[in-house]
Rosetta silent file (secondary structure, phi, psi, omega in degrees, C-alpha in Angstrom):
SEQUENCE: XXXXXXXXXXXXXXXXXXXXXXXXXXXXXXXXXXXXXXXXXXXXXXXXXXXXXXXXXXXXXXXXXXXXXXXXXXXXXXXXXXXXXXXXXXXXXXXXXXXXXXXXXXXXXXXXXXXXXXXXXXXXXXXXXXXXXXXXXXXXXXXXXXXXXXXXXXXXXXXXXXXXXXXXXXXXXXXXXXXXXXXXXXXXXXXXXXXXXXXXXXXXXXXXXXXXXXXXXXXXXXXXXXXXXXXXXXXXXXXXXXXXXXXXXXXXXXXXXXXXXXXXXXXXXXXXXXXXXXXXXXXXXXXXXXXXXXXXXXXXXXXXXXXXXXXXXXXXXXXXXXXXXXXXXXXXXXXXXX
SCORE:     score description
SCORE:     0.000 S_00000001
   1 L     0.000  134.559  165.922  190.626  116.391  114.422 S_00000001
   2 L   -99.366  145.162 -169.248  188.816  113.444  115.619 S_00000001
   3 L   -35.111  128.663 -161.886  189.762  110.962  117.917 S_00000001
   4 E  -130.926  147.299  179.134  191.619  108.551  116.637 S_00000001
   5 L  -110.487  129.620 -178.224  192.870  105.374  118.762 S_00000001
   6 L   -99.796  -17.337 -172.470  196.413  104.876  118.556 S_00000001
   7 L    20.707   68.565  170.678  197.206  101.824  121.190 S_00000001
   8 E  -100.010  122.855 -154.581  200.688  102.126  121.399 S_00000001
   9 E  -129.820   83.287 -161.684  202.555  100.615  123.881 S_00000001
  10 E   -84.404  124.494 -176.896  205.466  102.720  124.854 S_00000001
  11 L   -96.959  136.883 -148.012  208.440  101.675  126.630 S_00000001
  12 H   -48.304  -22.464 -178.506  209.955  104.009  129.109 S_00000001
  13 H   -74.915  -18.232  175.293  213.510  103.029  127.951 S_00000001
  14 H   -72.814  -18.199 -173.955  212.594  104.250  124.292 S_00000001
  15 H  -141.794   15.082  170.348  212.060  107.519  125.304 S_00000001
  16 L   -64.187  131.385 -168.425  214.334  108.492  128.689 S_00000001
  17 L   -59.132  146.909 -173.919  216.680  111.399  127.997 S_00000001
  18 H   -65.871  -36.108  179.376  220.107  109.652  127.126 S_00000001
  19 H   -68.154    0.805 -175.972  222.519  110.479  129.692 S_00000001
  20 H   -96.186   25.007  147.436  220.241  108.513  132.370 S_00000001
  21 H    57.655 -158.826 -158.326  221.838  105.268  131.810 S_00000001
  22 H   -19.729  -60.214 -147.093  221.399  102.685  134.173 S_00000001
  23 H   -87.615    4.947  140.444  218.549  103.175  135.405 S_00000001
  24 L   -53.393 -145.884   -0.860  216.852  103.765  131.668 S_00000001
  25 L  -142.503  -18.994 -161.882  217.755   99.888  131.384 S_00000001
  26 H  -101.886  -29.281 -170.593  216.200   99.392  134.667 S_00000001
  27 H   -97.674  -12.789 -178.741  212.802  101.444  134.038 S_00000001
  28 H   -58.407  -58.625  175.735  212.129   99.311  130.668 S_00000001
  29 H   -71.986  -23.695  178.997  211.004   96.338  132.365 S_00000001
  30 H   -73.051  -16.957 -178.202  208.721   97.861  134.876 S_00000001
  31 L  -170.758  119.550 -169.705  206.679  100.362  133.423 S_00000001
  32 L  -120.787  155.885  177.283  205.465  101.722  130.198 S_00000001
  33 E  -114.930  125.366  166.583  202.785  104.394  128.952 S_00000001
  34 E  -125.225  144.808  165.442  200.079  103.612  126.310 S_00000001
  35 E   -80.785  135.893 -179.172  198.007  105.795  124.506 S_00000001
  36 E   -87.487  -45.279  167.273  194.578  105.423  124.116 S_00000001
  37 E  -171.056  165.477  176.096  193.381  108.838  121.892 S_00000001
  38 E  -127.723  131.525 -168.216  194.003  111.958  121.103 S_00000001
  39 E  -120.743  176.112 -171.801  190.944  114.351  121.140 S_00000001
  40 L  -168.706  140.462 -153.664  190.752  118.011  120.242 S_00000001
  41 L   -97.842  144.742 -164.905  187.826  120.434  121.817 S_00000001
  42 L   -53.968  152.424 -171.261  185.402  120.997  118.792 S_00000001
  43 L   109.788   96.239  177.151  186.586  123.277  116.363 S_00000001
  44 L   -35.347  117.256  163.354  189.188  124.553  113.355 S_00000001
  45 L    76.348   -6.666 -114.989  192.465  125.293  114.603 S_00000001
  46 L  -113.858  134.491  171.044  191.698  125.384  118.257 S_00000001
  47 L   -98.913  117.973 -178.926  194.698  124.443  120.529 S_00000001
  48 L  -123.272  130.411 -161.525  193.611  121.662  123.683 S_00000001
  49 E  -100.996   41.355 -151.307  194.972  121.653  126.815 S_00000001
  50 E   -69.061  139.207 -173.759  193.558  118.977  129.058 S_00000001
  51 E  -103.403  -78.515 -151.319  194.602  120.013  132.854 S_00000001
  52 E  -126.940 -177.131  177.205  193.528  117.186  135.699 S_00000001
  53 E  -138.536  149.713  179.699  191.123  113.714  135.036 S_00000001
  54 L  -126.308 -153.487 -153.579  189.202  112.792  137.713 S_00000001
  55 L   -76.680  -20.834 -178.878  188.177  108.982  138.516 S_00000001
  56 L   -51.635  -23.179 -147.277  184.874  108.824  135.927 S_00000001
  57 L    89.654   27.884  179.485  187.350  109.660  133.363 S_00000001
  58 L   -91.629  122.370 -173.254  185.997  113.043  133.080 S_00000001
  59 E   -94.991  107.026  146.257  188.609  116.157  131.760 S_00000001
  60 E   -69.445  132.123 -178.484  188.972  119.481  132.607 S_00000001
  61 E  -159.638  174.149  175.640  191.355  121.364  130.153 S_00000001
  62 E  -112.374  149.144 -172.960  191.789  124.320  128.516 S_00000001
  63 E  -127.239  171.466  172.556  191.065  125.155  124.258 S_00000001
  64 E  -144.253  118.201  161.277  192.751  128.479  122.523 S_00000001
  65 L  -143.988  109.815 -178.983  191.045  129.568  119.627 S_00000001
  66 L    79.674   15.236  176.392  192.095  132.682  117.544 S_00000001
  67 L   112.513  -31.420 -147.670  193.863  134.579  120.979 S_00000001
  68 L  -103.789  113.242  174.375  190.763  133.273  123.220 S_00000001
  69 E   -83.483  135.303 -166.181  190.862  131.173  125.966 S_00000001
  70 E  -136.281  154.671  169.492  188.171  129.538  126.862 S_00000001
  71 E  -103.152  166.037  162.500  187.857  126.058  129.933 S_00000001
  72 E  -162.213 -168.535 -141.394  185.667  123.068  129.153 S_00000001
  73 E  -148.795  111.767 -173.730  184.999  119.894  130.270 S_00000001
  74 E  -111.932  122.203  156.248  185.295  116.314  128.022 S_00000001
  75 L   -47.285  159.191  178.947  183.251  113.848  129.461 S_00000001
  76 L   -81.099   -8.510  173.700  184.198  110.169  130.086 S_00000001
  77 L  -107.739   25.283  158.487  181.680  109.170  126.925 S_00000001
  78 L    92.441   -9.717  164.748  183.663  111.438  124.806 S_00000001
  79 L   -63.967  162.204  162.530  181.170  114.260  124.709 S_00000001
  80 E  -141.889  168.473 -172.999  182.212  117.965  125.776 S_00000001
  81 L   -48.815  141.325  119.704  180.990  120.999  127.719 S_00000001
  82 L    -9.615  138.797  164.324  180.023  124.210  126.315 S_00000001
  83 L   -60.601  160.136  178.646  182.910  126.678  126.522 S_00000001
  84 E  -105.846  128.282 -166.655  183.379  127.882  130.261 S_00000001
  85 L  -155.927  120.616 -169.957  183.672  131.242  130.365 S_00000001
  86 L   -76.856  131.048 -176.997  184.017  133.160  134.339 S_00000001
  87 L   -74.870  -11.497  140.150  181.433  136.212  134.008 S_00000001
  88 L   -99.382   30.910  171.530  183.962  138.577  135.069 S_00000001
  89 L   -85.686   75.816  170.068  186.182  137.139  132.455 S_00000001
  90 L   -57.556  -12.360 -169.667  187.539  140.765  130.864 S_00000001
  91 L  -143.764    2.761  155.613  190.148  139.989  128.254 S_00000001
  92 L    89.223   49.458  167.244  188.453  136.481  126.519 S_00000001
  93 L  -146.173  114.426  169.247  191.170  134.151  129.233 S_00000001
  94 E  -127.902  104.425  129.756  188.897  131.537  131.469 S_00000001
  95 L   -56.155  127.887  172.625  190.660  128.567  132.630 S_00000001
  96 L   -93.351  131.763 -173.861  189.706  125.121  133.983 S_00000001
  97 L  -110.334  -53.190  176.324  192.219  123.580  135.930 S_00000001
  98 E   -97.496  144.842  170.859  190.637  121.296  138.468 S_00000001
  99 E  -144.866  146.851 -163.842  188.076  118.626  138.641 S_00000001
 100 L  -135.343  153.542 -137.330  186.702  115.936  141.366 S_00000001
 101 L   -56.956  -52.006 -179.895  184.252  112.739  140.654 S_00000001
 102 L   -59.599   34.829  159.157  181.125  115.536  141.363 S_00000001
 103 L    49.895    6.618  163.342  182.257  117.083  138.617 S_00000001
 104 L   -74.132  122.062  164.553  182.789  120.698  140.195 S_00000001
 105 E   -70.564  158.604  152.778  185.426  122.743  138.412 S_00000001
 106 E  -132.920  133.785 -173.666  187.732  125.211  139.614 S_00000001
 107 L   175.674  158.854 -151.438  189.944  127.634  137.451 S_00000001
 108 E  -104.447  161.577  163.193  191.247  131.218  137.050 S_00000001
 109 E  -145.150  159.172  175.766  190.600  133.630  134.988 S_00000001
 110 E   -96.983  130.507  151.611  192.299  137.885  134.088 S_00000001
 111 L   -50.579  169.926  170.270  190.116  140.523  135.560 S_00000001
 112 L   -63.479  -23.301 -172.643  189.554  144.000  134.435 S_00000001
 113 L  -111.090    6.276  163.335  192.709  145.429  136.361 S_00000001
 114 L    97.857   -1.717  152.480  194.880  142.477  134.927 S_00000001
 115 L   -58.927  124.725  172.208  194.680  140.176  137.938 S_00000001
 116 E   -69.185  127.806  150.363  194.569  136.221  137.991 S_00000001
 117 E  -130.254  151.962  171.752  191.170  135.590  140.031 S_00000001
 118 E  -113.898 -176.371 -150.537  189.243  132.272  140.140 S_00000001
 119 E  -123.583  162.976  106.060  186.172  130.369  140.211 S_00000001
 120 E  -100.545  160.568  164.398  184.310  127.339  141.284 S_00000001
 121 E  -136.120  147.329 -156.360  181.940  126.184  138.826 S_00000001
 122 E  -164.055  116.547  156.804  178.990  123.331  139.116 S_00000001
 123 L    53.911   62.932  154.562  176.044  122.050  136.757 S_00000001
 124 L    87.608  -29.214 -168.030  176.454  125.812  134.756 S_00000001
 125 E   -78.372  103.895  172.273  176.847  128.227  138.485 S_00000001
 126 E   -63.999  156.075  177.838  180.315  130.281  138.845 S_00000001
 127 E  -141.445  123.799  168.614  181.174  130.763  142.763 S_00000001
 128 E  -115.128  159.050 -137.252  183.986  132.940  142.808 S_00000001
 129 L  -137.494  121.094  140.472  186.542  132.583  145.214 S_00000001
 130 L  -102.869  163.419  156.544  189.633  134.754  146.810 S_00000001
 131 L   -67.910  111.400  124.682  192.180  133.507  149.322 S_00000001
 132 L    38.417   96.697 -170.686  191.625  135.760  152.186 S_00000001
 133 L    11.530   56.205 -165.412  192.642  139.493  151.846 S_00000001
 134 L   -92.933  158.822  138.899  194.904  138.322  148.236 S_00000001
 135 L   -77.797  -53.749  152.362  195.658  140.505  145.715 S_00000001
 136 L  -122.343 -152.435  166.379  195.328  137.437  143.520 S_00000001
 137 E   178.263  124.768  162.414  194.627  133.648  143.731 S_00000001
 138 E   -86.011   96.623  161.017  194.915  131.079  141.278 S_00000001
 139 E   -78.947  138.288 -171.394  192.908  127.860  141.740 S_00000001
 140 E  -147.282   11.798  170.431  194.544  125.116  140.247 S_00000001
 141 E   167.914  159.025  176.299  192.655  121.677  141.571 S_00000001
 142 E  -138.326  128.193  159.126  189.995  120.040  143.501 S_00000001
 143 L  -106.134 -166.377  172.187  189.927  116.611  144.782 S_00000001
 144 L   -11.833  -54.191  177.691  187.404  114.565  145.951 S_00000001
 145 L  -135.341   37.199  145.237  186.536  115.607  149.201 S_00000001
 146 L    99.176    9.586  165.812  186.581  119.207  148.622 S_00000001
 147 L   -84.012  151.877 -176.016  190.585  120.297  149.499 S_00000001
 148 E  -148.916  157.537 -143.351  192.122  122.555  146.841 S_00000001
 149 E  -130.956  167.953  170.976  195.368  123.853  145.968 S_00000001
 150 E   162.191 -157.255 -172.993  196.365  126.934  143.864 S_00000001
 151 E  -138.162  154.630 -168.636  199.110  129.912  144.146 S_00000001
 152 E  -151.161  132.553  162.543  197.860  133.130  145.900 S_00000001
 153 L  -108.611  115.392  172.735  200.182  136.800  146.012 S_00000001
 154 L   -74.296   -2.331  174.044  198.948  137.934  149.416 S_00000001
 155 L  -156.706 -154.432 -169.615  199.891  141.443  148.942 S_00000001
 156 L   -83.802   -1.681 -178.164  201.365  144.054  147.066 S_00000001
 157 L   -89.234   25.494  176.537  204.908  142.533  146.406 S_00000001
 158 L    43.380   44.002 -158.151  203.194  140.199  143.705 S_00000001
 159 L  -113.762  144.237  170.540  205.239  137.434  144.686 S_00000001
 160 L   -99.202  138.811 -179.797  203.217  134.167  144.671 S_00000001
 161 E  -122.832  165.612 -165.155  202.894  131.920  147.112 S_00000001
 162 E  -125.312  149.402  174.479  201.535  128.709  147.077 S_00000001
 163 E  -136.896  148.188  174.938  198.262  126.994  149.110 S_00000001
 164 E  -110.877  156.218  171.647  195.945  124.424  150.271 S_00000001
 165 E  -109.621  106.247 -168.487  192.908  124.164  151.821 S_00000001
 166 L  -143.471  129.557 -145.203  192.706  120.693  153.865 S_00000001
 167 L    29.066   68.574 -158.284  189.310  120.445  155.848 S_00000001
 168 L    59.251  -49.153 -165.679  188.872  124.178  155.541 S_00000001
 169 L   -68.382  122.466  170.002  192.199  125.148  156.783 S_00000001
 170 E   -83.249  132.096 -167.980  194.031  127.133  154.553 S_00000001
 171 E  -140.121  134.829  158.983  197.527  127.117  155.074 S_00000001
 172 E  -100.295  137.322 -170.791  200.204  128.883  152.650 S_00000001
 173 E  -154.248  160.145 -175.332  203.831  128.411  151.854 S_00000001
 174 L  -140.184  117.189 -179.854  206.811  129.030  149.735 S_00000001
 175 L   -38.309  117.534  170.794  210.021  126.885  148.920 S_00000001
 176 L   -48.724   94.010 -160.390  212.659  128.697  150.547 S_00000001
 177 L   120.996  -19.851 -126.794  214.531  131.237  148.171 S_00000001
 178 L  -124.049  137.221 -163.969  211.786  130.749  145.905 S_00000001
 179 L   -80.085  -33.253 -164.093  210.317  134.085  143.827 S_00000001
 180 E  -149.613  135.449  154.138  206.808  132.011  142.805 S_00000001
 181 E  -154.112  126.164  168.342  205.542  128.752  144.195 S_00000001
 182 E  -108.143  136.795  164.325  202.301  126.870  143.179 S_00000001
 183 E   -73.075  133.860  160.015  200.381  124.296  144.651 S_00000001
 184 L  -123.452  -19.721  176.185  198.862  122.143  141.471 S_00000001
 185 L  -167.521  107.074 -174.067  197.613  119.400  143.323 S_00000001
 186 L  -105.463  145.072  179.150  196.721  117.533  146.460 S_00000001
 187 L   -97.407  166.258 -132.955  195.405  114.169  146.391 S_00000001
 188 L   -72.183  -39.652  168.995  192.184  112.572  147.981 S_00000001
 189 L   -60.994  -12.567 -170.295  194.792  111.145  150.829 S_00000001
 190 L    57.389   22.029  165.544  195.852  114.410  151.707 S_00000001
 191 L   -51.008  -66.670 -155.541  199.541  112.579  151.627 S_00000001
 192 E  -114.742  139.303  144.100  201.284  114.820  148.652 S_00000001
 193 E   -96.126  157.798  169.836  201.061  118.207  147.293 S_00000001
 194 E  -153.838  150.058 -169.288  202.727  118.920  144.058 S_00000001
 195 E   172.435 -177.816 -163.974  203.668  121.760  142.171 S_00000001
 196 E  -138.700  164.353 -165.303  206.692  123.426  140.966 S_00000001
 197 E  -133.991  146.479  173.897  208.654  126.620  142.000 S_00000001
 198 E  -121.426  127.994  175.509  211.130  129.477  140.580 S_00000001
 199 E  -115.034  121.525  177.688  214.488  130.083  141.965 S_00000001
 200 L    76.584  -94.047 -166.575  215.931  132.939  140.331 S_00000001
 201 L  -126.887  -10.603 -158.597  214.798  132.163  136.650 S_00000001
 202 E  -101.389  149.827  135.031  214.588  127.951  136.860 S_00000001
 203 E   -58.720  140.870  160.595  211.438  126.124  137.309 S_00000001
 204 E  -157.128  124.464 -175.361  211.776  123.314  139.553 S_00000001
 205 E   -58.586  163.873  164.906  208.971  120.788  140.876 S_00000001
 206 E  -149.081  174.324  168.599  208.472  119.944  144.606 S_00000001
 207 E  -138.005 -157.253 -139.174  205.982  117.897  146.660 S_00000001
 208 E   172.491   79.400  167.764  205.027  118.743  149.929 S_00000001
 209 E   -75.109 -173.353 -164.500  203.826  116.238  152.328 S_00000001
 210 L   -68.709   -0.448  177.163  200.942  115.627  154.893 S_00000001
 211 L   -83.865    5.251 -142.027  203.207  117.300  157.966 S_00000001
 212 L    62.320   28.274  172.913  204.299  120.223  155.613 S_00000001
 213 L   -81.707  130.393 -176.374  207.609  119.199  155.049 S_00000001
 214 E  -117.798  155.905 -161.021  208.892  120.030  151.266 S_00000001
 215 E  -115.171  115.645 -166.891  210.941  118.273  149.308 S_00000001
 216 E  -171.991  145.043   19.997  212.689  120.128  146.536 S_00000001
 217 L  -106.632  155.623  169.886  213.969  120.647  143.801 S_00000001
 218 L  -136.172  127.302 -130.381  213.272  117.620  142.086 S_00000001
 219 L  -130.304  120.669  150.135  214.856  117.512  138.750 S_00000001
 220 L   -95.391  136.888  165.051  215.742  115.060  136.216 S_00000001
 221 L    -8.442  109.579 -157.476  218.783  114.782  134.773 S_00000001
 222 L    60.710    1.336 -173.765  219.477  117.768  131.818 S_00000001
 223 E   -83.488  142.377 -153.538  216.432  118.921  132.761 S_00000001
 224 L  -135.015   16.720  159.467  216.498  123.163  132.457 S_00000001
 225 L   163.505  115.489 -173.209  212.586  123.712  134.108 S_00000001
 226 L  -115.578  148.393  178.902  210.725  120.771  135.516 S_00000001
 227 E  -137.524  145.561 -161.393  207.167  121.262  136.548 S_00000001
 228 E  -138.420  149.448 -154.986  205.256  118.780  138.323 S_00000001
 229 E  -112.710  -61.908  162.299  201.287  118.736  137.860 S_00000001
 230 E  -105.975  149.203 -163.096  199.541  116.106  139.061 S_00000001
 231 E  -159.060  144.853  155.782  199.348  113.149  141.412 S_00000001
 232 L  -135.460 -172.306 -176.488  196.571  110.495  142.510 S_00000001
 233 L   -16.214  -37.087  162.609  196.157  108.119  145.213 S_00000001
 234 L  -114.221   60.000  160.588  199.059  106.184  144.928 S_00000001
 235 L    67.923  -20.848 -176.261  201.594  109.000  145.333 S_00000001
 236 L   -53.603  155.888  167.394  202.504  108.654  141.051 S_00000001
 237 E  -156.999  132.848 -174.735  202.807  111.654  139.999 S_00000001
 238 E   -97.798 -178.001 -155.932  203.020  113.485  136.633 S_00000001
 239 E   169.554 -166.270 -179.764  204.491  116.303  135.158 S_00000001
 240 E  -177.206  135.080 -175.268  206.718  117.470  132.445 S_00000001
 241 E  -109.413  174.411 -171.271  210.762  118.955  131.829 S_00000001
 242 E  -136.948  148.070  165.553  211.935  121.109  129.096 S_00000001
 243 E  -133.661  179.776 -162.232  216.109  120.160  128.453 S_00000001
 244 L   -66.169    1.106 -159.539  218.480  122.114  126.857 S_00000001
 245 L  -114.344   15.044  175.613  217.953  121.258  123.032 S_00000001
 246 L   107.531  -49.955 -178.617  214.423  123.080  122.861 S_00000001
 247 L   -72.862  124.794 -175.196  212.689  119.741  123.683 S_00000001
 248 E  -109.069  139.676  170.470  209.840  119.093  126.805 S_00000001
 249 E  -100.831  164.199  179.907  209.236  115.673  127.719 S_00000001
 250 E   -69.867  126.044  171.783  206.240  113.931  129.277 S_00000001
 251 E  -117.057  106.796  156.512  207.522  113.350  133.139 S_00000001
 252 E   -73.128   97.755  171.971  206.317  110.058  135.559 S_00000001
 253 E  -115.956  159.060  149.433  207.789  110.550  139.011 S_00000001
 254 E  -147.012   96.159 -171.328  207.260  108.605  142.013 S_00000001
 255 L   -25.338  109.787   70.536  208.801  109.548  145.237 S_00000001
 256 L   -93.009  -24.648 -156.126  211.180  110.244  146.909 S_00000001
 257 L  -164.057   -6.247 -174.509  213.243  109.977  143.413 S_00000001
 258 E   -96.303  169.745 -171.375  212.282  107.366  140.547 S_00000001
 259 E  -173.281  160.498  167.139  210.984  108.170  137.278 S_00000001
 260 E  -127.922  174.753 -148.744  210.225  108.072  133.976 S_00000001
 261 E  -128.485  152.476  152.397  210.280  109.821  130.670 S_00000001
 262 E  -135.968  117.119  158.699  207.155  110.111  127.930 S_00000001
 263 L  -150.688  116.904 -158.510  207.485  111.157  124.625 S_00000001
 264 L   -57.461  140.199 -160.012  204.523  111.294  122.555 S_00000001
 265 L   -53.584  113.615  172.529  205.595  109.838  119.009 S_00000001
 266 L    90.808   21.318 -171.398  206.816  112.303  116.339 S_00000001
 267 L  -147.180  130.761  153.914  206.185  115.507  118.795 S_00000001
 268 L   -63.102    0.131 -153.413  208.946  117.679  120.404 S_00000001
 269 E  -152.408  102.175  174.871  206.560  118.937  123.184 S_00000001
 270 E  -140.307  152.252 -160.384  204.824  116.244  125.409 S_00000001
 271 E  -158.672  137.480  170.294  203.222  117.557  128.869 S_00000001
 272 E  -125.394  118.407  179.912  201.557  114.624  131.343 S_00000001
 273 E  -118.913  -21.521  166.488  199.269  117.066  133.225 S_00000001
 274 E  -160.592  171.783 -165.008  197.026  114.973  135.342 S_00000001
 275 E  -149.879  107.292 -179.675  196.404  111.048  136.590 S_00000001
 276 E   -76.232  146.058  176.248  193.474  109.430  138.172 S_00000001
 277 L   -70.584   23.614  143.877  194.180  106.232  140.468 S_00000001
 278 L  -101.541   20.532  161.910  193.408  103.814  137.720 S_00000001
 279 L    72.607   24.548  171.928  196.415  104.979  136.205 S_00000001
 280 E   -85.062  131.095  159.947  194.626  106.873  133.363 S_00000001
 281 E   -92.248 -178.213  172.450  196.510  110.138  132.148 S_00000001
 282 E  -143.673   98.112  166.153  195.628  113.334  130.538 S_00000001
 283 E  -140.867 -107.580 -155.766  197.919  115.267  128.623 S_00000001
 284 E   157.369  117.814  174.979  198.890  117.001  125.425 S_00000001
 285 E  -114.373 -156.562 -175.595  201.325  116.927  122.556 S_00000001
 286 E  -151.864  131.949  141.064  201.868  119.987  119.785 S_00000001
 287 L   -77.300 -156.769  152.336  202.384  118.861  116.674 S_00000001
 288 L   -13.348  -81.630  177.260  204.333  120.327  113.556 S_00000001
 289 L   -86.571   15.320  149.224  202.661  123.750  113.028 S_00000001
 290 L    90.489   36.765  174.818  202.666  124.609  116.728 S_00000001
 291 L  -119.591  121.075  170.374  198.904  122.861  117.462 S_00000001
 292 E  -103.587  174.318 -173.441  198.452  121.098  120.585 S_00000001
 293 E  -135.953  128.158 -138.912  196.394  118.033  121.206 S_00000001
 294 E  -102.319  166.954 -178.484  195.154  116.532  123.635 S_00000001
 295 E  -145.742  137.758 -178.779  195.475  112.525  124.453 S_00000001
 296 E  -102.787  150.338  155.361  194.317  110.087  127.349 S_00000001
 297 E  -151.573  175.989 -153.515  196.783  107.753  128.067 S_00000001
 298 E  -126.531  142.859  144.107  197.267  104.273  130.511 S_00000001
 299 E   -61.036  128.603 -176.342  200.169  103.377  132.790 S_00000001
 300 L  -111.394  167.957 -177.392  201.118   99.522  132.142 S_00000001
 301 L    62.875 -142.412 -166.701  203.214   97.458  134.313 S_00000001
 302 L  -134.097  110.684 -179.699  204.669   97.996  137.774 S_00000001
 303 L   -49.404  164.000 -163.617  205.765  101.919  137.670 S_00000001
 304 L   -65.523  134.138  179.001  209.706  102.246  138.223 S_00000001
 305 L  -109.640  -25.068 -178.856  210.916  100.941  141.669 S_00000001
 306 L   -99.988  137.089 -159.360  214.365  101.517  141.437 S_00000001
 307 L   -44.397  149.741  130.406  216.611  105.061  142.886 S_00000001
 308 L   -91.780   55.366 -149.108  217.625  107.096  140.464 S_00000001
 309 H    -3.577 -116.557 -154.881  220.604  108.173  142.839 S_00000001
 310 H   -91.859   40.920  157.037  221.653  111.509  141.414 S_00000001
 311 H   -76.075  -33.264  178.325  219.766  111.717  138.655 S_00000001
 312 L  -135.638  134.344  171.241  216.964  113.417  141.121 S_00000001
 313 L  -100.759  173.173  173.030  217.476  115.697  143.922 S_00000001
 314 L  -170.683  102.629 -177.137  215.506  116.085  146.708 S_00000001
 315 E   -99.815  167.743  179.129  216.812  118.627  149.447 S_00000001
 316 E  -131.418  127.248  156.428  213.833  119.051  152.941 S_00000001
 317 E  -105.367  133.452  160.494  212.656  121.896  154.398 S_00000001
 318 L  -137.455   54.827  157.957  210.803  121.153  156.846 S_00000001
 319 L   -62.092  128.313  165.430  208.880  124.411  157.969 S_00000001
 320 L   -81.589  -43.023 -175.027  205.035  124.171  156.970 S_00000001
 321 L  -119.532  111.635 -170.669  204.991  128.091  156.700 S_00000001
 322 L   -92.319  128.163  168.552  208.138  129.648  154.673 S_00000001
 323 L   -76.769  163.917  160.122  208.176  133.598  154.852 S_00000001
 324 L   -57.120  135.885  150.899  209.003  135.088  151.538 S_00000001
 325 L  -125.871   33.229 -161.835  212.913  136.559  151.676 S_00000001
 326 L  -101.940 -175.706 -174.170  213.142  137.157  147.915 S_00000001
 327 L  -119.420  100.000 -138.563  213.201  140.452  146.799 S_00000001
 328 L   -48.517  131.912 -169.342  209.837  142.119  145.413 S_00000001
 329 L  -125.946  176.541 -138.322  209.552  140.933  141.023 S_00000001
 330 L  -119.027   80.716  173.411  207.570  141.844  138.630 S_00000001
 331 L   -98.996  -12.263 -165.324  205.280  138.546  139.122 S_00000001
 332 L   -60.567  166.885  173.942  201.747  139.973  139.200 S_00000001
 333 L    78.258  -26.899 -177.496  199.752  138.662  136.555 S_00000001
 334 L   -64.488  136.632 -170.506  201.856  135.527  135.919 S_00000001
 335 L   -94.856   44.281  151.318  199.782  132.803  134.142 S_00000001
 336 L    67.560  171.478  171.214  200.501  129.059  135.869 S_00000001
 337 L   -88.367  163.852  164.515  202.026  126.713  133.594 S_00000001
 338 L  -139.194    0.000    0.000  199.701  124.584  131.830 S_00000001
């Protein structure tokens, strides 16, 4: 499909899940999302997956075509990459996740023994990368001035945990309680981390700030696995919930607790996966027949300002390094959300 510009200019009260009330009534005047296009990675059938944006307007994402995963890279003039494909990429699954204004990628790919390992890649050259004596590691972003985030299972109880690298220092942690926790993104301030976590069986986002203190679970209302993906400069941050009736929405948070809801028109399945600080998105809707598509879209207005008391939680830990206490799961191998 080729891009087509829809310039629609949706207001957050049109599409907030219905029990949040007030403060739907409250997020209408302040802030709305419009779409700009919807793009698709070259190619019959191919399901696209755009992951982060960086400030050119440049995409990293993921295509599926036929079983095969492949990353690429859509330029800010609308051109794209080659597929990206990791050279120790054994079973036809290369991801892109992350990308920063020099245009070096980072993203994982399964190994020959069935391991997530990752990459960086720059002007065509893989670098491949473990976390420190891991079993696996998952890259999942780069900003700007080279810190990066991803989930790493340091040993054999395949449990993931999740880490950044800020100025070189690698530091790792886990939500307390929590079976899996990934890092998806730290921004250029080194303020926020964001990423999401499993307790038990639920998804639930967190953020993480610059002392290491984490903030979790943060939740919207009816929401039954919230994940939260991206963030830029001014702390917004995107994301995306699934509620109980089958349907995932597009998620806008901005901390400690307000938010908003996006959901792209006519689609059951909307994911906001990354946000540059001019308030450009990147994300994806699935139609009909189970094809997603990818879309850029612009924040308008003055993003939501007002609590949403208990519509969003936010409990603090505030240990920067959580041991694991969960009890060893069958986690190895687990693929990140996208």
């Amino acid at each position: 499909m080729k891009p087509k510009q829809i310039l629609i200019s949706i207001l957050a009260v049109l599409f907030v899940f219905p029990l949040m009330g007030t403060f739907a009534q409250q997020a209408a005047s302040s802030g709305s999302i419009e779409v700009i296009t919807t793009f698709d990675y070259p190619g019959a059938g191919n399901s696209t997956l755009p992951q982060k944006i960086n400030e050119r307007g440049d995409v990293v994402g993921v295509f599926v075509s036929a079983g095969v995963t492949r990353a690429f890279v859509r330029f800010s003039d609308g051109s794209y990459s080659d597929p990206i494909v990791d050279p120790n990429d054994a079973v036809g699954f290369t991801e892109g996740r992350g990308i920063n204004n020099s245009r070096v990628v980072n993203g994982d790919y399964i190994a020959s023994d069935g391991t997530a390992q990752s990459f960086f890649w720059s002007n065509g050259t893989f670098t491949e990368y473990v976390f420190p004596g891991a079993v696996q590691t998952d890259l999942l972003s780069i900003n700007d001035v080279g810190d990066f985030t991803g989930g790493v299972v340091p040993d054999t109880s395949g449990i993931f945990q999740g880490f950044v690298s800020v100025d070189g220092i690698l530091s790792s942690f886990s939500v307390p309680g929590a079976v899996l926790t990934l890092a998806y993104e730290i921004n250029n301030s080194e303020e926020l981390t964001v990423g999401y976590y499993i307790d038990g069986v639920i998804l639930h986002g967190y953020y993480r700030d610059s002392n290491g203190t984490l903030h979790f679970p943060i939740d919207p209302l009816g929401s039954v696995a919230t994940v939260l993906f991206g963030l830029n400069d001014r702390n917004w941050v995107v994301g995306r919930y699934g509620d109980s009736s089958g349907a995932t929405h597009g998620l806008f948070f901005l901390p400690p607790n307000n938010f908003f809801t996006f959901d792209f028109p006519g689609s059951n399945f909307t994911s906001l996966n990354g946000i540059n600080d001019k308030g450009v998105i990147c994300g994806r809707y699935v139609d009909a027949s189970g094809i997603a598509h990818g879309f850029l879209a612009r924040v308008g207005g003055t993003p939501p300002t007002t609590p949403a008391g208990t519509q969003m939680k936010a409990n603090v830990s505030p240990s920067l390094v959580t041991p694991l206490n969960s009890s060893p799961s069958a986690w190895g191998g687990v693929v990140p959300a996208r």
